[in-house]
C-alpha positions in Angstrom: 93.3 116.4 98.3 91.8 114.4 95.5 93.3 114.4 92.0 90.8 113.9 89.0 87.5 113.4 91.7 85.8 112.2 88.4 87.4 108.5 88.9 86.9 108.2 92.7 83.9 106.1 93.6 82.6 105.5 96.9 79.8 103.9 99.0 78.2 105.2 102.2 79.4 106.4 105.5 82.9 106.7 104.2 85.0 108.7 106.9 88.2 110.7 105.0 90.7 112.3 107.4 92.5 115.8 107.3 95.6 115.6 105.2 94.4 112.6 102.9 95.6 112.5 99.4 93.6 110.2 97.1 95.7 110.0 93.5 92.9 108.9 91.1 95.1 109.0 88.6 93.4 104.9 87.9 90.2 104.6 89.6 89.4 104.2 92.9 86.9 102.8 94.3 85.9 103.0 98.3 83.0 100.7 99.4 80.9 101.1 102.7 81.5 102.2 105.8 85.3 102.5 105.3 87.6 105.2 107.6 90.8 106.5 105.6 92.3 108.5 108.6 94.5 111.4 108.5 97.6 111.5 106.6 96.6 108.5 104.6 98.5 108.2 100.9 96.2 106.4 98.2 98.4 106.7 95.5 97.2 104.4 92.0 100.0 105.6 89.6 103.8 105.4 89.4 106.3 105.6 86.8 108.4 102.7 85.5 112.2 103.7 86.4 113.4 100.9 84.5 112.7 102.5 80.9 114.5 105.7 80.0 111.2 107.0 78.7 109.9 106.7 82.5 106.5 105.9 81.2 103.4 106.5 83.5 102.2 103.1 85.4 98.2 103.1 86.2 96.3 100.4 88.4 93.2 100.9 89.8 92.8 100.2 93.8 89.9 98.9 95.5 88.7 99.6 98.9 86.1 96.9 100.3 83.5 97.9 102.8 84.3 98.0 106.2 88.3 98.8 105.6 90.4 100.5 107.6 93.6 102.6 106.4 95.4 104.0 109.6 96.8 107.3 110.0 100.3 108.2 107.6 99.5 104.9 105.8 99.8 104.3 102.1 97.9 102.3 99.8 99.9 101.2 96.2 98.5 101.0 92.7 96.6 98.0 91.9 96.2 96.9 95.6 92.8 95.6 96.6 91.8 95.7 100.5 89.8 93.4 101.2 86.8 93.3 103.0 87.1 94.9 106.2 90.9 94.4 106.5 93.3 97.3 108.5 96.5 98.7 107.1 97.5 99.9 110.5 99.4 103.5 111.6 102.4 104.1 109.1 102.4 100.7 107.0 102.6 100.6 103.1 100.5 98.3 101.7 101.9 96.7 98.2 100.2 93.9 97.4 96.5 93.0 98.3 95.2 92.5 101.9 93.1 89.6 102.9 89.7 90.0 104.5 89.3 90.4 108.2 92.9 90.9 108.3 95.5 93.4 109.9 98.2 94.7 108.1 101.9 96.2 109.5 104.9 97.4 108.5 107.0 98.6 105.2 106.1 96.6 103.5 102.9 95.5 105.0 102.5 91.7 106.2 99.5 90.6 108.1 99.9 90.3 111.7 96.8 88.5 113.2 93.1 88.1 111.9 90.4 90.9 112.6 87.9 90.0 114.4 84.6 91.5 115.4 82.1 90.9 117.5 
């Protein structure tokens, strides 16, 4: 499911999994090579519950190449994942992740450095 498909941007060889919903209510912006697996939430609006008016709250995210959002994960408004960081199964990412970096938990903290070979 992707709301308003006009403000999603994304690069090459970018893997999205059953049961995604990508809220482009603010842009979004997927770079290359980047797996978003099944379940996944990127959600880039919210509403402010501290103002009676419950006005709408817009950030754009970013998705660097080579990221990896696990399965049931969400990814907040205005949260920028780094290059080829992982939000792993179930976390909830609300603030930006470092590069070559996992991610865990609710809310997400890192938990060790990514490293490829």
């Amino acid at each position: 499911n992707i709301k308003f498909p006009w403000r999603l941007k994304t690069g090459n060889y970018v893997w999205i999994g059953e049961r995604v919903w990508i809220d482009c209510i603010g842009d979004v912006i997927i770079g290359n090579n980047v797996c978003i697996s099944q379940g996944a939430l990127i959600i880039s609006g919210n509403h402010n519950y501290k103002e009676q008016t419950f006005d709408l709250l817009v950030k754009d995210i970013i998705l660097e190449d080579g990221v990896w959002i696990g399965a049931n994960s969400v990814v907040c408004q205005g949260v920028v994942c780094r290059s080829h960081s992982v939000l792993t199964l179930n976390s909830v990412a609300n603030t930006d992740l470092k590069p070559y970096s996992i991610y865990q938990g609710n809310p997400a903290i890192k938990i060790r450095d990514r490293l490829i070979k």
